[in-house]
C-alpha positions in Angstrom: 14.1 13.7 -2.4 16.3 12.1 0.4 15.1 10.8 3.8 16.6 8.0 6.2 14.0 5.8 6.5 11.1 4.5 4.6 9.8 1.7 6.7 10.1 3.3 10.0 6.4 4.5 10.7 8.0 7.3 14.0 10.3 8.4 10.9 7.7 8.6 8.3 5.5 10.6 10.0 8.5 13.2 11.3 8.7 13.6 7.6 5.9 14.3 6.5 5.1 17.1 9.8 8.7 18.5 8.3 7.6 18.6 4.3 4.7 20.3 5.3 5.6 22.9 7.9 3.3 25.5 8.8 2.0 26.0 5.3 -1.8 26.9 5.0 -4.3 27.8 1.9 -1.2 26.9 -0.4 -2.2 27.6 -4.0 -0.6 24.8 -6.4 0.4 27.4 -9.2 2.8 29.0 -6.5 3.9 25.4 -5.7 5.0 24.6 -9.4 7.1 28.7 -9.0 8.8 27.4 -6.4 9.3 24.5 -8.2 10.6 25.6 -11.6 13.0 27.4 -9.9 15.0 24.8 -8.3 14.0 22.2 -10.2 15.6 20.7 -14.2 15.8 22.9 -17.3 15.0 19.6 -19.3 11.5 18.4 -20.3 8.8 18.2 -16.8 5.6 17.2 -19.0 5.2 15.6 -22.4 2.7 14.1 -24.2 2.2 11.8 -27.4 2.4 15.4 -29.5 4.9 17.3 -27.7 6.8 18.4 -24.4 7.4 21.2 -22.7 10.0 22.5 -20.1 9.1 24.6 -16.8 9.7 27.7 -18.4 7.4 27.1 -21.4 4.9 25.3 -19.0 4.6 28.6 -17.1 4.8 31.1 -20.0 2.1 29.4 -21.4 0.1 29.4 -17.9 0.7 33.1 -18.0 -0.8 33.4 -21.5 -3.6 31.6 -20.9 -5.0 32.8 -17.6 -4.9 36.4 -19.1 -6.5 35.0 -22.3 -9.4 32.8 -19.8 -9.6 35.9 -17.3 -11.4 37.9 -19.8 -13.8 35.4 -20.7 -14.6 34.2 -18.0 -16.4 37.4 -16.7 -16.7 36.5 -12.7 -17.4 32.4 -12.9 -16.0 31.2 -9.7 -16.2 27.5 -11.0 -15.6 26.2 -14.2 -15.9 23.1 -16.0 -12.7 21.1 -17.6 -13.3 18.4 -20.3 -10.1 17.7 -21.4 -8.1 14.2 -22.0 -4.4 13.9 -20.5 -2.6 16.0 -22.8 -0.1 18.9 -21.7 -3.0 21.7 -22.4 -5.1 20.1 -19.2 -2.2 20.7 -17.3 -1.4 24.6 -19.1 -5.6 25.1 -18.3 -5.5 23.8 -14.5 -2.9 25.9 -13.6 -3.9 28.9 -15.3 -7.0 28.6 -13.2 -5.5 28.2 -9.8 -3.4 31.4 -10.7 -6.3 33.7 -11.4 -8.3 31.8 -8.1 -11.1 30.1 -10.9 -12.2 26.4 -8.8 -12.0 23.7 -12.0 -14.6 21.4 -12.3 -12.9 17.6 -13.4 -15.5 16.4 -16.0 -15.6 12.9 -16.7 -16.2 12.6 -19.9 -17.0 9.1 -20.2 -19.9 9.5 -17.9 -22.6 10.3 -21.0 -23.9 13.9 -21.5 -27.1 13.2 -18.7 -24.6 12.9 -15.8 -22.1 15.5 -17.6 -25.3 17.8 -17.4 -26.1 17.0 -13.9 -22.1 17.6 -12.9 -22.7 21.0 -14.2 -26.1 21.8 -12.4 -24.6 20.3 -8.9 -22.1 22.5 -9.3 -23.5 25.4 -10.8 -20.9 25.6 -14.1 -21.6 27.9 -16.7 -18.6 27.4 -19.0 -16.6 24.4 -20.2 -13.2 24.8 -21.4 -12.5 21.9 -23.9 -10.9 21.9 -27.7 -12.7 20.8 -30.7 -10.0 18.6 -31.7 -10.9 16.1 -28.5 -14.4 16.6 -28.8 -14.2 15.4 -32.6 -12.0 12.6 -32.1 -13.8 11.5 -29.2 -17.0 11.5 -31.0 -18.3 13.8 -27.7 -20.4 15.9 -29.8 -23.4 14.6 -28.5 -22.4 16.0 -25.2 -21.8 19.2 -26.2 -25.4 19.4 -28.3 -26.8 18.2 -24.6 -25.3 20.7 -23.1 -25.2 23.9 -25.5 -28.6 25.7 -24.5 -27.3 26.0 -20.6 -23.3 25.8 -20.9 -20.9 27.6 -23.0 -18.4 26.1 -24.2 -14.4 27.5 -24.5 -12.0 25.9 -27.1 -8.9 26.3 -26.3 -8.3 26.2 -30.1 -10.0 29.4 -30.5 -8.6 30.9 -27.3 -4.8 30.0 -29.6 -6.4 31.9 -32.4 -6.7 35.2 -29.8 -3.2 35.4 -28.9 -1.5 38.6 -29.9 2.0 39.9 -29.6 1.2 42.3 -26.5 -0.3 38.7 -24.7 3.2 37.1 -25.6 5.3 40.1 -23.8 3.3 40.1 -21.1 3.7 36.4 -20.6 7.4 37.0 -20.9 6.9 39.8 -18.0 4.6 37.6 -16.0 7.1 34.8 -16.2 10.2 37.0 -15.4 8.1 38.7 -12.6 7.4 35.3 -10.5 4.2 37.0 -8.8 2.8 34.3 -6.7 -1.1 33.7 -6.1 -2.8 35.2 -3.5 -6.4 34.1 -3.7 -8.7 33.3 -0.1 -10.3 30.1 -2.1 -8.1 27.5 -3.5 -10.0 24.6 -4.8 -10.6 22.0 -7.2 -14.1 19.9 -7.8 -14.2 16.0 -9.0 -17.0 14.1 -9.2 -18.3 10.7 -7.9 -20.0 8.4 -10.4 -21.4 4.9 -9.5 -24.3 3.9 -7.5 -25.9 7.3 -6.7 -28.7 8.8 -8.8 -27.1 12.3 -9.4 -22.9 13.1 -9.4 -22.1 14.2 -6.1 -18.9 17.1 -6.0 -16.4 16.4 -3.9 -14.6 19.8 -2.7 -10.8 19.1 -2.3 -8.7 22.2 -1.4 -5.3 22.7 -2.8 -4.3 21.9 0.8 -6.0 18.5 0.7 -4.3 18.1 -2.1 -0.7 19.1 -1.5 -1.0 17.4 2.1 -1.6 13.8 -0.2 1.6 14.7 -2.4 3.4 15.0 0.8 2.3 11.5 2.1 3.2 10.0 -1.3 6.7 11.4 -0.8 7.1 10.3 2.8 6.5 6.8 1.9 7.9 6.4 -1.3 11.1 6.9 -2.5 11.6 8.7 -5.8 14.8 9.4 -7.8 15.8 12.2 -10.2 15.7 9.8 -12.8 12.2 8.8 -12.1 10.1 9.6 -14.8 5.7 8.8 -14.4 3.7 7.4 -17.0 0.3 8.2 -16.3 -2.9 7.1 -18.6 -5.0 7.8 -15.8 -7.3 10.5 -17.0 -6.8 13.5 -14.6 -11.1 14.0 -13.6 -9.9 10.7 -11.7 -8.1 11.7 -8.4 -4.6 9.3 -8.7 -4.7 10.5 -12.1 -5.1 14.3 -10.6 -2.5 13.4 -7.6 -0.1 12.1 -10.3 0.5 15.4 -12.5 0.9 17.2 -9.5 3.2 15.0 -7.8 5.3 15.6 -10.7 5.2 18.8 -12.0 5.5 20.3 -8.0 8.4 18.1 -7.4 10.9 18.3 -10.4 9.4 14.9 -11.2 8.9 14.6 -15.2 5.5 13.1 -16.6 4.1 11.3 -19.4 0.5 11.6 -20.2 -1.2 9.2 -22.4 -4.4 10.2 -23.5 -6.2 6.8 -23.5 -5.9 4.2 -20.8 -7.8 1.4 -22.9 -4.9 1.5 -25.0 -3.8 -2.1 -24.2 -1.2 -2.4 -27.2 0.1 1.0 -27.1 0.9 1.4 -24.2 4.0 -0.7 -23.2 5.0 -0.1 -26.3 5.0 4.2 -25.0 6.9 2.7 -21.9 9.6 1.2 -23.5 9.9 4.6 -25.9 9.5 6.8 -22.5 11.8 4.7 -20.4 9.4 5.7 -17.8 10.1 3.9 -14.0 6.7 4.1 -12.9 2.9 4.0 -13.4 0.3 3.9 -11.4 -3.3 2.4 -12.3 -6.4 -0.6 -11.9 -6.2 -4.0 -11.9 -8.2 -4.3 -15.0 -5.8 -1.1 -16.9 -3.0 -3.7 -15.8 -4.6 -7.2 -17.1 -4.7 -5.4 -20.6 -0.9 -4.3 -20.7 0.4 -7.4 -19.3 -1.6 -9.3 -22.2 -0.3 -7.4 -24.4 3.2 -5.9 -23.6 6.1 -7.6 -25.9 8.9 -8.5 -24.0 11.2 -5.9 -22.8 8.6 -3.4 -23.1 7.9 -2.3 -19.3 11.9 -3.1 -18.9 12.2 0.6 -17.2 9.5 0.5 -14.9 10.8 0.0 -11.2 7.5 0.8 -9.3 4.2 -0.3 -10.3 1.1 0.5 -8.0 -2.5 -0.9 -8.4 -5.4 1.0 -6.5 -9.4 1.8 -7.4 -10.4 -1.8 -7.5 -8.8 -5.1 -5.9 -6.0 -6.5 -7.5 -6.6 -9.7 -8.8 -4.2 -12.5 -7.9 -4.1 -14.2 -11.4 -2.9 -9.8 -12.6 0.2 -9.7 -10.1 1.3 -13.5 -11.1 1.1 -12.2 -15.0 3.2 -9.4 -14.2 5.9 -11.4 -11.7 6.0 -14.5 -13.6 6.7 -13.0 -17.4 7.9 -9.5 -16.6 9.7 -10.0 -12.9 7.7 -6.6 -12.0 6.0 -6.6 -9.1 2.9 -4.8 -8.8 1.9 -3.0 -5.2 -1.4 -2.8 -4.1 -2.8 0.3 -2.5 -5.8 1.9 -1.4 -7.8 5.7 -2.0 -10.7 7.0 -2.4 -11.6 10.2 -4.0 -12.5 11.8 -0.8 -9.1 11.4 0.8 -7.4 13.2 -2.3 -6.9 10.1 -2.9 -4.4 8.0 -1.3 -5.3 6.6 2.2 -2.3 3.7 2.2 0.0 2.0 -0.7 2.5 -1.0 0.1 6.2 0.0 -1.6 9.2 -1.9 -1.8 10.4 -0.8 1.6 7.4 -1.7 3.3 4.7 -4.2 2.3 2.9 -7.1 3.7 0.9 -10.1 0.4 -3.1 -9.1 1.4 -3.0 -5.9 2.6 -3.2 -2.1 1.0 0.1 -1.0 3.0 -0.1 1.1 6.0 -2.3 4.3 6.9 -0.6 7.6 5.3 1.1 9.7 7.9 -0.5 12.7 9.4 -3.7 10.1 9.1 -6.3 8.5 12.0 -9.0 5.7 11.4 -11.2 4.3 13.5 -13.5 1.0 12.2 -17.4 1.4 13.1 -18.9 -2.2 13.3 -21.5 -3.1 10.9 -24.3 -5.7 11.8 -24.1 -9.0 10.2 -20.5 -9.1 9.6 -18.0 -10.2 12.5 -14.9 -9.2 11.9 -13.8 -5.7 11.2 -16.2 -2.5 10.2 -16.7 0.2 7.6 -12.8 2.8 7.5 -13.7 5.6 8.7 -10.4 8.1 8.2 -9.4 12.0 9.5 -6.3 13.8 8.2 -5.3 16.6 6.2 -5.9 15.1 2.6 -9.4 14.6 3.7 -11.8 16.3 1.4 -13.7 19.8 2.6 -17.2 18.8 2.3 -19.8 17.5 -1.0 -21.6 19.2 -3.7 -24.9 17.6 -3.4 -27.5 17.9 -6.2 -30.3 20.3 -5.7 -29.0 20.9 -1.5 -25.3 22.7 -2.6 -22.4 22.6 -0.2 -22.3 20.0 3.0 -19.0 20.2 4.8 -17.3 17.1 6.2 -16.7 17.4 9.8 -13.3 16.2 9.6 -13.9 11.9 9.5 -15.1 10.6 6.0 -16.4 6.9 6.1 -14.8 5.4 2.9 -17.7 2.7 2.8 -15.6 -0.4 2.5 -15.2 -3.4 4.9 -11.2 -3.4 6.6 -9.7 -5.0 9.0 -6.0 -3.6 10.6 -3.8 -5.6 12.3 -1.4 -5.1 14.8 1.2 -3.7 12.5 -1.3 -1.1 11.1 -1.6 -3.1 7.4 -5.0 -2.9 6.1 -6.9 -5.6 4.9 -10.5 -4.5 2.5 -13.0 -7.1 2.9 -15.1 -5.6 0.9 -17.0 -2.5 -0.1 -20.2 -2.3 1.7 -22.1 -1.7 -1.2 -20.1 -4.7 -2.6 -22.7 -7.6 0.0 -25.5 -8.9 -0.4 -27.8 -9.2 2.3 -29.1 -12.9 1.9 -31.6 -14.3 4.9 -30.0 -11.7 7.4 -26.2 -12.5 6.3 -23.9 -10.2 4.3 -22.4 -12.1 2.0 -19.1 -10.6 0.4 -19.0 -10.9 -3.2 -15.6 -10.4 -4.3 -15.9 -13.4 -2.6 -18.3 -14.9 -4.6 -15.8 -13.8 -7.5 -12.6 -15.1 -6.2 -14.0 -18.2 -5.8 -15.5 -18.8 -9.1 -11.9 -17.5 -10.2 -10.7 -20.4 -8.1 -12.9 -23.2 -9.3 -12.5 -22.1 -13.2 -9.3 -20.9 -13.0 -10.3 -17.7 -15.2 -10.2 -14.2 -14.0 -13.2 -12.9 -15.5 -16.1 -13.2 -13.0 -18.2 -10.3 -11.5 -20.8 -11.0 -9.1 -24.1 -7.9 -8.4 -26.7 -8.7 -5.9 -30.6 -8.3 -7.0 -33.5 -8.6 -4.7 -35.0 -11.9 -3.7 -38.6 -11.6 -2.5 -37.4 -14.3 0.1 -34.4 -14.7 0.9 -33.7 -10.1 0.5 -31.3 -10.7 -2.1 -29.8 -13.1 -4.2 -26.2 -13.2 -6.4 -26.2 -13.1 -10.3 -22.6 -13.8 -11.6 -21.4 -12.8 -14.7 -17.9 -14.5 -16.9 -16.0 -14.0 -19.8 -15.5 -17.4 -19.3 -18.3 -19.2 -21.8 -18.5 -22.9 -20.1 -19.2 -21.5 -16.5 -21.3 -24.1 -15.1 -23.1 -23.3 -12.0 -23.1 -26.8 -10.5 -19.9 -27.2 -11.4 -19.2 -24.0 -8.9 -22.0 -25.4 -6.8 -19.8 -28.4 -6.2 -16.4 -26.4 -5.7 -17.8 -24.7 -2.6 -19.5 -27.2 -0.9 -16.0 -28.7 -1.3 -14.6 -25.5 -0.2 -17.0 -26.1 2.7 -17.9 -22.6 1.7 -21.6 -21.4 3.3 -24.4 -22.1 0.7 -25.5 -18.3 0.9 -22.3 -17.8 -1.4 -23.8 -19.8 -4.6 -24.8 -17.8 -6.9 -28.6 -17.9 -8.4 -27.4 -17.5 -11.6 -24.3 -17.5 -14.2 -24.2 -15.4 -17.2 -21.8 -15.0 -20.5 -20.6 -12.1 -20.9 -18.9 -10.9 -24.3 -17.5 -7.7 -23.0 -16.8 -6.3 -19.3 -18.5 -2.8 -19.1 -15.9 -0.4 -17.5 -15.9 3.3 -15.9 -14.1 5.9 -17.0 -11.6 5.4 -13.7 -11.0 1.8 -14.4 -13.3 -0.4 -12.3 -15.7 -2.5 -13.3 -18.9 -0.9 -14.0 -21.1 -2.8 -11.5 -24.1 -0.5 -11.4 -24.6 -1.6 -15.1 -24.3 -5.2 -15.0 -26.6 -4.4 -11.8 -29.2 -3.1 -14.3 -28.2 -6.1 -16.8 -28.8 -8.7 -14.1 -32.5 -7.4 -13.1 -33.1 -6.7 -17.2 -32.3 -10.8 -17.5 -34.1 -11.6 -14.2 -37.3 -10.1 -15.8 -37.3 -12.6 -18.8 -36.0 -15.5 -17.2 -39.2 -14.6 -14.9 -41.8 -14.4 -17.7 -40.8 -17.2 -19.2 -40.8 -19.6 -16.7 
């Protein structure tokens, strides 16, 4: 895990050409072989319940895909619906090596867009395990989804093991027989703002081409050990077990990334070095971390949402940790650009990932900078779109958010583009809007969603955890700001609890809905 430089952009991208070589349609099992075999005899994965070494990772791969090969009964895709826990990492694996493309169910996502995941990717089968499905109270998903799916436990599949699947795990692992399979593949879903799922189509070469990046620009140690509570149907979560497990780099899953109080507490017990995650995952463990708890950790990286100012000064200020900000989207496998401690610049996402190219496509009303659009080898082969199947991406993906680069090549995000509001012919930014309501109150918790306007197009409704939010107390902030008018909001509402996706952000479309819901009785009362 050596190189000379990590600042030197000529040198970074050398490395990466070199780490990948001429490799093409790489299968990730045979990347964990190859990596079990030079890599520690110690423990590579663990979870809350137990661990598990490289040998006893891939004798129970071998187990497994035998045991899933005859149940599965020619299903090219299948779905996964599993928390972070070492038998999502056992099942993925066991699927690349028999060539079966998993489908990353978020289970948060309610058993209506779970139902349509499955239809947009015609899955037939689920693998799961009843003890997740009871303690996560998902029943109600699986009664959605019973008269069209069938549903695996990998409980039951445990129950199935004999002696003869035991030796011939034993063989299988003494054997080493690589993967040979012509479609190597994995499926995640987008959720958000569209009416249906869309698949995105990431190959295992999209995939190992992103681990590759990550190690040309960061440095990572022998003694590094991850903590990941990212849930692996998100793609950093995804891009994090594999990091790990095909680089001798050990892992700790945690099951549950809400879990603001246990959490530093499993750091400090873990002595893990670095975690990766969202701004808001990172508000709730800095509230709530004793001191000495994230001690160990030596990188800390924030992506899938903007990192608030008042989150990095938490972590500086009382822990002396600094988190960097970087930037992905699922798409792009997912990381497009991270700042590290070699290089880094206060504002920006870091620079592009080598083997990457952009170009910026203006967008009317807004003068400076333009939508990303990105081309490389981490970037996705095409969408599953509901009811149309399989459109392939012609090599650029427009990530759909507002940059500007300057002449170092540090990006700056503006904004999503779905994040303005178009107000009397202006787009108005509002994590704008929210950082400077943050400003005036001094409070983190503000989340502006645009609504229509019969007028004006649109209009802002902002939302606070804050309860004494006064809007002409903000009013009077940015007219002192000398802030344009079009930035006020039209309204300010409480709110008792943020609403948050299953990947960490803030679940706009929601407070979307909530913000046209209260905009209907505020209407019929007047």
């Amino acid at each position: 895990m050596h190189q000379a430089s990590y600042s030197d952009p000529a040198i970074i991208e050398s490395a990466f050409r070199a780490r990948m070589g001429s490799k093409r349609n790489v299968n990730l099992y045979n990347e964990l072989l190859a990596a079990a075999d030079r890599g520690r005899k110690t423990t590579i994965i663990e979870d809350p319940l137990g661990k598990v070494t490289y040998k006893k990772l891939l004798i129970s791969i071998q187990v497994v895909s035998a045991l899933l090969s005859e149940r599965l009964e020619g299903q090219h895709k299948i779905g996964v619906l599993m928390p972070n826990v070492i038998g999502n990492v056992v099942t993925l694996f066991s699927l690349f090596k028999i060539g079966v493309t998993p489908c990353m169910l978020n289970f948060s996502m309610g058993a209506e867009s779970i139902a349509d995941c499955c239809a947009t990717a015609n899955v037939k089968k689920v693998i799961t395990s009843r003890a997740f499905i009871e303690k996560g109270g998902l029943d109600g998903i699986v009664k959605h989804l019973s008269s069209s799916i069938e549903f695996i436990y990998l409980e039951d599949l445990q129950q199935k093991i004999t002696i003869m699947h035991k030796l011939n795990g034993l063989l299988q692992y003494a054997l080493k027989k690589r993967a040979v399979h012509q479609t190597n593949e994995i499926i995640l879903f987008t959720s958000g703002t569209e009416s249906k799922p869309k698949g995105v189509v990431l190959t295992h070469d999209n995939l190992y081409a992103n681990v590759n990046q990550m190690l040309s620009i960061v440095h990572f140690t022998t003694n590094d050990i991850i903590f990941n509570a990212l849930p692996m149907f998100h793609c950093f979560g995804l891009l994090l077990v594999l990091l790990g497990a095909v680089n001798d780099l050990p892992v700790y899953l945690y099951p549950n990334p809400l879990h603001y109080r246990e959490i530093p507490s499993s750091i400090r017990k873990t002595k893990a070095t670095i975690i990766c995650g969202t701004s808001t995952f990172f508000e709730g463990y800095g509230a709530n971390a004793n001191d000495g708890d994230l001690a160990s950790l030596r990188l800390v990286i924030a992506g899938a949402e903007k990192l608030k100012e008042e989150v990095a000064k938490l972590w500086q200020d009382r822990f002396g940790i600094h988190i960097y900000e970087g930037y992905g989207v699922t798409e792009t496998s997912p990381v497009i650009s991270t700042n590290t401690p070699d290089v880094r610049k206060p504002g920006t996402v870091g620079r592009l990932a080598p083997g990457m190219e952009y170009r910026i496509n203006p967008v009317e009303g807004i003068a400076t900078g333009g939508t990303l659009v990105v081309k490389g080898p981490n970037v996705m082969k095409g969408y599953l779109i509901h009811g149309k199947g399989f459109v392939p991406c012609d090599g650029w993906h427009d990530c759909g958010d507002v940059v500007t680069v300057d002449d170092e090549g540090f990006i700056s995000i503006q904004s999503r583009l779905k994040r303005f509001a178009k107000i009397a012919g202006e787009m108005v930014a509002l994590g704008r809007v929210e950082k400077l309501a943050s400003s005036c109150f001094e409070h983190a918790g503000f989340y502006a969603v645009a609504i229509p306007d019969s007028k004006k197009g649109e209009r802002i409704v902002l939302f606070s955890t804050k309860e004494d939010a006064d809007l002409s107390q903000l009013r009077k902030y940015m007219k002192e700001q000398q802030v344009s008018s079009l930035h006020i909001p039209a309204q300010v509402h409480h709110l008792s609890e943020v609403p948050i996706l299953g990947t960490g952000k803030t679940n706009y479309v929601q407070l979307t809905e909530q913000a046209r819901s209260l905009d209907k009785i505020l209407y019929l009362t007047r």
